[in-house]
Structures are given as C-alpha cells and as structure tokens.
Backbone as CSV, one residue per row, in Angstrom:
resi,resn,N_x,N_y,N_z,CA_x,CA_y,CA_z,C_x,C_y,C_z
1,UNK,105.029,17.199,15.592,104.956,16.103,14.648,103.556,16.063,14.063
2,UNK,103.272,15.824,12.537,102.143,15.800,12.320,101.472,14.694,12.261
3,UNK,100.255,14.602,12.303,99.492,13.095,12.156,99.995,12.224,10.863
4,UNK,100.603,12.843,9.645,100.960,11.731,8.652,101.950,11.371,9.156
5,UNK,102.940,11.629,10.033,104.133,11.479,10.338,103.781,10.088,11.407
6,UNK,102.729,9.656,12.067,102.675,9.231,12.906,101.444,8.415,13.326
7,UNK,101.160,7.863,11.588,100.393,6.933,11.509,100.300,5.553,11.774
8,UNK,101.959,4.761,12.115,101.800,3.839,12.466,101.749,3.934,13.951
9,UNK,101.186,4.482,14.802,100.893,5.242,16.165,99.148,4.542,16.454
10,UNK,98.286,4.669,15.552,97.005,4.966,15.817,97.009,2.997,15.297
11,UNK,97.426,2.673,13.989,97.100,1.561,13.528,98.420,1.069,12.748
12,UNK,98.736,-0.368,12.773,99.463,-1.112,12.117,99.949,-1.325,10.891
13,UNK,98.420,-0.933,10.148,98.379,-0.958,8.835,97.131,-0.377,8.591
14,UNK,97.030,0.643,7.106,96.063,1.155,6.772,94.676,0.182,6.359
15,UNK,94.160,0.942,6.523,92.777,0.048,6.965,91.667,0.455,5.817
16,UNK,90.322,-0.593,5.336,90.237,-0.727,3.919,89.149,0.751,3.735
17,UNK,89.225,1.116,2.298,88.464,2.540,2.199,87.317,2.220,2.261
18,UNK,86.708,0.765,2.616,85.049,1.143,2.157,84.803,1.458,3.691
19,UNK,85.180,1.523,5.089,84.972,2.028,5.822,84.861,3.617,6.182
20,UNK,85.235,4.218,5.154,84.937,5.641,4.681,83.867,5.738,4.386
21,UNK,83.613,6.821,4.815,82.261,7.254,5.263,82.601,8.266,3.940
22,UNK,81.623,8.067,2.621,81.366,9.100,1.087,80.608,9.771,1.347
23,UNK,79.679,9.214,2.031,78.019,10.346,1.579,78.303,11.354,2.883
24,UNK,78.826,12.850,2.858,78.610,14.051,3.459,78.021,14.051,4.239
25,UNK,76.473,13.857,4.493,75.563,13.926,5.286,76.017,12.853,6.542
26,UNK,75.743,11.472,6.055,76.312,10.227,6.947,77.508,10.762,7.293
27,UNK,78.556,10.988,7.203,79.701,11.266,7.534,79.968,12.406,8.789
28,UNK,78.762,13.151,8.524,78.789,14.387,9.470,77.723,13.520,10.787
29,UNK,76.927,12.904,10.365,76.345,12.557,11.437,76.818,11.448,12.525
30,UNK,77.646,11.089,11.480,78.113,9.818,12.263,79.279,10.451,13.270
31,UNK,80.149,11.332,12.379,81.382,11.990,13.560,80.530,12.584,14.657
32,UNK,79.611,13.236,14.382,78.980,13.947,15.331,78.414,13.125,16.505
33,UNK,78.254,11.878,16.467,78.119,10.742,17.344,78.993,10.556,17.515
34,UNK,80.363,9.665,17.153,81.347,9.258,17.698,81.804,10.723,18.800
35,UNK,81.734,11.773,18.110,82.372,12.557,18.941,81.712,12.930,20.443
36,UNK,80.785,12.546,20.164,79.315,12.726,21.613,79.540,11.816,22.522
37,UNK,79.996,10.325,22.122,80.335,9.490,22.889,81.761,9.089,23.156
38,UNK,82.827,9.509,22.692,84.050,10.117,23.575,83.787,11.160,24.173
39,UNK,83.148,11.546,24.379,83.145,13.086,24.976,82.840,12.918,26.424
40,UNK,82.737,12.097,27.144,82.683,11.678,28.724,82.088,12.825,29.070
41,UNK,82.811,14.000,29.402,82.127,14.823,30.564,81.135,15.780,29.689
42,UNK,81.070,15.544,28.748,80.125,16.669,27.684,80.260,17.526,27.444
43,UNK,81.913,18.154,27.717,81.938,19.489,27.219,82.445,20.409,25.996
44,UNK,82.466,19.367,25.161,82.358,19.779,24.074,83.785,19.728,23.772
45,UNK,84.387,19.465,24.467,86.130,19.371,23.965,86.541,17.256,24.205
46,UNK,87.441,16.708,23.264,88.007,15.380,23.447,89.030,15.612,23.978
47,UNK,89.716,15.639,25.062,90.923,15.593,25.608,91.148,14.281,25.256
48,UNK,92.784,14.486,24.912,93.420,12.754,24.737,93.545,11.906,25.714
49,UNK,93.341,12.290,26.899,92.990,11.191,27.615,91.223,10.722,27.297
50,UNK,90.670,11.156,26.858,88.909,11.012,26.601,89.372,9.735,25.448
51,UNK,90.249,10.222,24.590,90.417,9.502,22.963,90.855,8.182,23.304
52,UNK,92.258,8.296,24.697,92.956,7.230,24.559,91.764,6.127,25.624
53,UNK,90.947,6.696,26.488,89.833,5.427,26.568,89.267,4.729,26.038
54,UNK,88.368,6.267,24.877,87.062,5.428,23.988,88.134,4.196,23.243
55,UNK,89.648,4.612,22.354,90.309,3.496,21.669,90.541,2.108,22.151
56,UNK,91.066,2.500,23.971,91.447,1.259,24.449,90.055,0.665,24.699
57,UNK,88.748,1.028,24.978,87.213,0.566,25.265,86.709,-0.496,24.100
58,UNK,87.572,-0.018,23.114,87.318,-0.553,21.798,88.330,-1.797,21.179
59,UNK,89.343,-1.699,22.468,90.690,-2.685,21.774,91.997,-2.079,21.243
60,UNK,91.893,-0.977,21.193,92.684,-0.464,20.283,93.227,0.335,20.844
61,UNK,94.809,-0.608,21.167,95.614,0.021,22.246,96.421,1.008,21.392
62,UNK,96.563,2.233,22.457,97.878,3.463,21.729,98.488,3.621,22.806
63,UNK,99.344,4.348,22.143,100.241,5.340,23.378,100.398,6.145,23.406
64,UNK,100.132,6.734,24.518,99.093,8.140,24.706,100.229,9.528,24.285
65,UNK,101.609,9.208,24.133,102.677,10.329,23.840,101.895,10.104,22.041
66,UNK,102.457,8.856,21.746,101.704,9.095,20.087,100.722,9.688,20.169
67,UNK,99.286,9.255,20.602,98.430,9.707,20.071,98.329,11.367,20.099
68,UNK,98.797,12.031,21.319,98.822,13.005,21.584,99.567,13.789,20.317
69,UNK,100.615,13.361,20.308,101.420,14.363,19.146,100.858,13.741,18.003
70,UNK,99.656,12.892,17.777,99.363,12.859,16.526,98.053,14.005,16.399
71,UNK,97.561,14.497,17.258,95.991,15.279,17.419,96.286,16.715,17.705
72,UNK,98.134,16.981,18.569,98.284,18.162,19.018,97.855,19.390,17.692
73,UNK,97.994,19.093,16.760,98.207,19.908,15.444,96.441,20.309,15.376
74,UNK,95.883,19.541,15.688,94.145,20.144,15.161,93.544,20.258,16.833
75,UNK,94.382,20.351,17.819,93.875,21.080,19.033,93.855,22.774,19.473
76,UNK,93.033,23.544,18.928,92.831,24.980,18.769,94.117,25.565,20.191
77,UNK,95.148,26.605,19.833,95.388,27.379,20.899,94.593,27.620,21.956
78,UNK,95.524,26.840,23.336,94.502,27.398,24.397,93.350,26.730,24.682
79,UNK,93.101,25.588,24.181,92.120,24.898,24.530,93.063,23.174,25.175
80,UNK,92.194,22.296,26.118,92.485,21.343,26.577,92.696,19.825,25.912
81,UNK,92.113,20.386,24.346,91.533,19.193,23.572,90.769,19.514,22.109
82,UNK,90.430,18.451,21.370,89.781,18.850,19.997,88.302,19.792,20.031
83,UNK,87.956,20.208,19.625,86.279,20.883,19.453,86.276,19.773,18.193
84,UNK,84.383,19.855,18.081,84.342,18.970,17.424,84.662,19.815,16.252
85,UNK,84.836,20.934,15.349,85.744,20.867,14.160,86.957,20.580,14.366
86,UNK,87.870,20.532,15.010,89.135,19.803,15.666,89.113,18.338,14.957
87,UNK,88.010,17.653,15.806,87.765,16.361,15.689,87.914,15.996,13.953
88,UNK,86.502,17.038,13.263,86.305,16.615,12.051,87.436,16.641,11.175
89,UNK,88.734,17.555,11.620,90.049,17.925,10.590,90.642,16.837,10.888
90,UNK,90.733,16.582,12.477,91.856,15.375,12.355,90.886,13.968,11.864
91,UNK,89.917,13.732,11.398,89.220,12.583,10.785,89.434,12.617,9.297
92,UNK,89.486,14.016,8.312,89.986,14.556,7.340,91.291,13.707,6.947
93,UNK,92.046,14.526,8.094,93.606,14.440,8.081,93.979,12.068,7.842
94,UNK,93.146,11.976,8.774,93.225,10.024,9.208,93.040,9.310,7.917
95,UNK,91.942,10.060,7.269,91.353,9.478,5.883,92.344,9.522,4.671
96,UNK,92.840,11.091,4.217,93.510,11.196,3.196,94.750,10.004,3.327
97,UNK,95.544,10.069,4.820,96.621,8.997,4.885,96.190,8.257,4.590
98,UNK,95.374,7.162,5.433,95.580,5.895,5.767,94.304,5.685,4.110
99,UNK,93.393,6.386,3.537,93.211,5.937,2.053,93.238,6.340,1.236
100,UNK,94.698,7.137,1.040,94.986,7.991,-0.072,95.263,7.229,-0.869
101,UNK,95.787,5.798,-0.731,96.108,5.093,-1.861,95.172,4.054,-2.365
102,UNK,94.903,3.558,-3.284,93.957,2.622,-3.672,94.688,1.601,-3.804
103,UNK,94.120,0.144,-2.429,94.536,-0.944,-2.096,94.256,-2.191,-2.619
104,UNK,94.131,-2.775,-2.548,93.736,-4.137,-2.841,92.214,-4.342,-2.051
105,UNK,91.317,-3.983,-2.629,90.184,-3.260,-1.553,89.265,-4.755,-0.983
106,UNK,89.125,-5.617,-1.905,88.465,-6.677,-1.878,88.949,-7.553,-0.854
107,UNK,90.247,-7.715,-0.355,90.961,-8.513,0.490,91.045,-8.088,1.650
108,UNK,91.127,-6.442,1.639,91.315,-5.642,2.677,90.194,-5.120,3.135
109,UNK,88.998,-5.151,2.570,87.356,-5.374,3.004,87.540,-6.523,3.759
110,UNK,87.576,-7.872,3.154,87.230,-8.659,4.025,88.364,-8.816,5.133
111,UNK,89.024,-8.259,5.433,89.982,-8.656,6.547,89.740,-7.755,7.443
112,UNK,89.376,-6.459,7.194,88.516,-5.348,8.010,87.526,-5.607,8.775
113,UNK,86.783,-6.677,7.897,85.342,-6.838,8.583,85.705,-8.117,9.416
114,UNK,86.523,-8.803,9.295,87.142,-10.025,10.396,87.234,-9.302,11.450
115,UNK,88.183,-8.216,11.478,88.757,-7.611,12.957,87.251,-6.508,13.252
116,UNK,86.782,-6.329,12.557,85.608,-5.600,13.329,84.573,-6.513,14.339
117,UNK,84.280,-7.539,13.306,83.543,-8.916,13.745,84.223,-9.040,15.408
118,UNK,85.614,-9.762,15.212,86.159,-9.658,16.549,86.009,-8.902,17.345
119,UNK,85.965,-7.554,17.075,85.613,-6.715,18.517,84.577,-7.117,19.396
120,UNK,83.267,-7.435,18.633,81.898,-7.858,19.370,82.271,-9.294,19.152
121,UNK,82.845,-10.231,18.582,82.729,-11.640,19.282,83.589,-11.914,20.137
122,UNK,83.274,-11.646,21.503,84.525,-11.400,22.576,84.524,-12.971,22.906
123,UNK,83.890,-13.982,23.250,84.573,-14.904,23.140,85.148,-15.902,22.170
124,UNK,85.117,-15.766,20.681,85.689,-16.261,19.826,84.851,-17.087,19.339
125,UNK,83.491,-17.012,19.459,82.834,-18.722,19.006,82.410,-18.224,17.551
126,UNK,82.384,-17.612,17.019,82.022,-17.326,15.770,80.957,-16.506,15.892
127,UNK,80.261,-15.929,16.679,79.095,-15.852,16.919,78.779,-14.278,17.631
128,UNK,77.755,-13.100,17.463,77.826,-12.184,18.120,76.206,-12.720,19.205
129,UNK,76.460,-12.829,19.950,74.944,-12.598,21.138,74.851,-11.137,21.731
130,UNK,73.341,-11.785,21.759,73.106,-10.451,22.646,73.805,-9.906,23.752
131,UNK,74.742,-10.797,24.318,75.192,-10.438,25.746,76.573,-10.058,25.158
132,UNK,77.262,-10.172,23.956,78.031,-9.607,23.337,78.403,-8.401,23.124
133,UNK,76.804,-8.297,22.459,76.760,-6.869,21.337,76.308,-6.039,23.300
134,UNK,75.975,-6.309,24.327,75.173,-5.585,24.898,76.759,-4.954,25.648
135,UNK,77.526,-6.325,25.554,78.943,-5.760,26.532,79.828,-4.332,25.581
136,UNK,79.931,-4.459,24.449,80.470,-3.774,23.390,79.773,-2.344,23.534
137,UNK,78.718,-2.144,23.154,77.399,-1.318,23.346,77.781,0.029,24.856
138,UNK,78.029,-0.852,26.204,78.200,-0.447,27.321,79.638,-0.267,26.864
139,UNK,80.853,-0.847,26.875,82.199,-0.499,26.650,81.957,1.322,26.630
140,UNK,81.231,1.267,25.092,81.154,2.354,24.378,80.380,3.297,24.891
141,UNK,79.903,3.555,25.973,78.886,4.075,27.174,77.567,4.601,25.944
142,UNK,76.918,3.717,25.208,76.099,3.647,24.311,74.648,3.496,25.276
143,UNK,73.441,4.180,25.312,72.529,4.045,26.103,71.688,2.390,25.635
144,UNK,71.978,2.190,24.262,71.728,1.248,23.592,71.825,-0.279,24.646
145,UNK,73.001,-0.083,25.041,73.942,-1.396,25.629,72.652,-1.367,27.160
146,UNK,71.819,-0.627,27.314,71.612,-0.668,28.881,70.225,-1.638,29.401
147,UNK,69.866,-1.995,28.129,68.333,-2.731,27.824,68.769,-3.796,27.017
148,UNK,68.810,-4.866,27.531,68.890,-5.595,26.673,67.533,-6.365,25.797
149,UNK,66.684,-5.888,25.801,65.342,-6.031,24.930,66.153,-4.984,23.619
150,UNK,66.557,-4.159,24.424,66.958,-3.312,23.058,67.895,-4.245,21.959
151,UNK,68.904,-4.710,22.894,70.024,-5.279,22.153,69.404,-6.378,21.736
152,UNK,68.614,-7.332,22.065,67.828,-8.503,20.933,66.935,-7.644,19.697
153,UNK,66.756,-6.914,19.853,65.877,-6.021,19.001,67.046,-6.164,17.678
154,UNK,68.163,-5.334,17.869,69.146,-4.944,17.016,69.995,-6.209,16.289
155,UNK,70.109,-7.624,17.162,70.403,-8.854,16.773,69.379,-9.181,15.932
156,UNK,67.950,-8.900,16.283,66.757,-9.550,14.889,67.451,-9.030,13.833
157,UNK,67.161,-8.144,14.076,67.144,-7.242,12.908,68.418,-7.369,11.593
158,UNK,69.416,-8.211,12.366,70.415,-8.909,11.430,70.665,-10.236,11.321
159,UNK,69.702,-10.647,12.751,70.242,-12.106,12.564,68.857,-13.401,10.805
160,UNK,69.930,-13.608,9.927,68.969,-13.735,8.699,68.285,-15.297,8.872
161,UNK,69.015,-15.942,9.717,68.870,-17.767,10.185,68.007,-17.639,11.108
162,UNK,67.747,-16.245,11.762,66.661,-16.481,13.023,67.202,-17.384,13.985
163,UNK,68.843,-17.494,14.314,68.781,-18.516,15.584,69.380,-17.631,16.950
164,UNK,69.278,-15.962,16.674,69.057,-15.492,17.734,70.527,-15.186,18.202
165,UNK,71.601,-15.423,17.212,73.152,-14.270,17.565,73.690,-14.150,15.675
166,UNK,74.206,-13.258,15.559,74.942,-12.859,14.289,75.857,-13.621,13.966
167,UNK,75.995,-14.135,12.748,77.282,-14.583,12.731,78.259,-14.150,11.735
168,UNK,78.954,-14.128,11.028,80.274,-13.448,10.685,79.757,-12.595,8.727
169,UNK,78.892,-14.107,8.106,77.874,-13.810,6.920,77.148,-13.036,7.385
170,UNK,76.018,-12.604,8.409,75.065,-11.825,8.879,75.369,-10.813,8.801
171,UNK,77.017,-10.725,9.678,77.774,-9.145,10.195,78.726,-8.317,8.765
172,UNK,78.651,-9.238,7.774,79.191,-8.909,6.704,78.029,-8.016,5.583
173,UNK,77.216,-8.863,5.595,75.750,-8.276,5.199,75.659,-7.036,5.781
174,UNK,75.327,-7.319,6.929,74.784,-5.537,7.359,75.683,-4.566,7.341
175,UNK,77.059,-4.975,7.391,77.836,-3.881,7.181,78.313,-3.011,5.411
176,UNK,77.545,-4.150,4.558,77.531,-4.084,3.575,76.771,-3.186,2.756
177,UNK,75.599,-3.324,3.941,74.117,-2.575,3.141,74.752,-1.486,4.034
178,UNK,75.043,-0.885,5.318,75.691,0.213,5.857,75.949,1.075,5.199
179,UNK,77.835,0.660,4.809,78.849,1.314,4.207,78.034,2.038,2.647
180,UNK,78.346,3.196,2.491,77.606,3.857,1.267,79.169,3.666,-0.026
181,UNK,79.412,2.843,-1.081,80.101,2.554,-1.528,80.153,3.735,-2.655
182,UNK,81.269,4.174,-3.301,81.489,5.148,-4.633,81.561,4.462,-5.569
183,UNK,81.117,4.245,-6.993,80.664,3.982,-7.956,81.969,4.000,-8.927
C-alpha cells in the first residue's frame, strides 16, 4: 500500500501548507534533526517502531500496521527501517499529499497553530511555562529540555509581555517569523 493510499493513517485531516518547510536549505536541516532525534539508538536507520514513539511522544497517536505500510515503500531492500534519504522521500511523498491542494490557508494556519500550541500547553491554561516547554523538550529526548536555565532562556526570547510563559499571541508570532512563507 502506498503512503497516498494511507493518509488518513498518519493524520485526520491535511494539515496547513505554511508548515512546509520552502527554503531547501531549512528544510534539509531541519529533517536532518528531526531525523537525529527519532533515531534512538543512532544508527542511522528509523525503524517504525523508533517513528511510532517519537509520534506517540508528541501526541500523535498511530497504528503501527498503518504507519508501517505507509513507510514500507521508502524502506531500502534489506534494511530494518528508513536511511535518512528514506526519511527525506517519505517527507517528499507526506508533503505533495497532504499539500498538494491549495486550502483555505488562513483558517487552516490558525487552527494548526492551536493544535501545535496544545502540544506544549499540557495543562490547558492558555499558557506555555518553562516547566512545559522543558516537559515537551525531554518527551522529544531534546538535550535542550535537560537545563532548565536553558528552557527560560528560550521562553525570553518569545515571551513579548515579559511575564515569564508564552502565550498563544507570543507562540503565533514566533512561529510566524519561523515558517519561511512563498510569495
């Protein structure tokens, strides 16, 4: 089965394009991280059990027969799992589906950045803290998450009210100046 076949597997509904990563460079660097940090034992291969953690670490429950027959197709003969060009085809493959079509982008931006928001506001107050972003951070076995001087560092640095947690305007902002938008 191929991954277009088996997109409502990974997500519910396609999800908005400005989370596409345009600029080449960013795009390569960033997979090249995500793929470093699923990569648990470091060896250079994602086994789907590696994938179906980092997702559920993140909230984002699958099932591991889906996900599997959605990745089997860009897992090289003979190997246990993706290499990271593996990785980069089936990220290829995720993109053309889920934003091949041009959506209602403005609505589906902001409803994107709601459920992202949610991931790090784990208790619902509107609000990201440091002890938030530090739990999220660790989820993601991020060295980031392990100092939390670090993680107030990274809250300044967005929080614009100065009262010392993010809040939903803050997390919209920075993801704003982030995302590299197409013209």
């Amino acid at each position: 089965m191929e991954a277009s076949q088996c997109k409502g597997s990974l997500s519910t509904r396609a999800s908005s394009s400005s989370f596409r990563l345009r600029c080449p460079s960013l795009n390569s660097l960033r997979l090249r991280r995500v793929f470093d940090i699923f990569d648990k034992n470091h060896d250079g291969i994602l086994t789907v059990q590696e994938i179906h953690q980092a997702l559920s670490r993140l909230g984002l429950e699958t099932d591991l027969c889906h996900l599997h027959s959605t990745i089997k197709a860009f897992i090289n003969p003979g190997d246990t799992g993706l290499t990271y060009h593996g990785f980069v085809s089936l990220h290829q493959s995720l993109d053309r589906t889920f934003f091949g079509l041009d959506l209602e982008e403005e609505e589906e931006d902001e409803s994107d950045l709601t459920e992202a928001f949610k991931v790090f506001d784990e208790d619902g107050d509107g609000f990201i803290s440091a002890q938030e972003l530090q739990a999220v951070l660790g989820k993601l076995g991020m060295a980031e998450g392990k100092e939390i001087g670090r993680v107030e560092q990274m809250i300044c640095s967005v929080d614009q009210n100065h009262d010392g947690r993010v809040d939903f305007f803050e997390f919209k902002h920075m993801m704003q100046s982030v995302v590299v938008r197409s013209s």
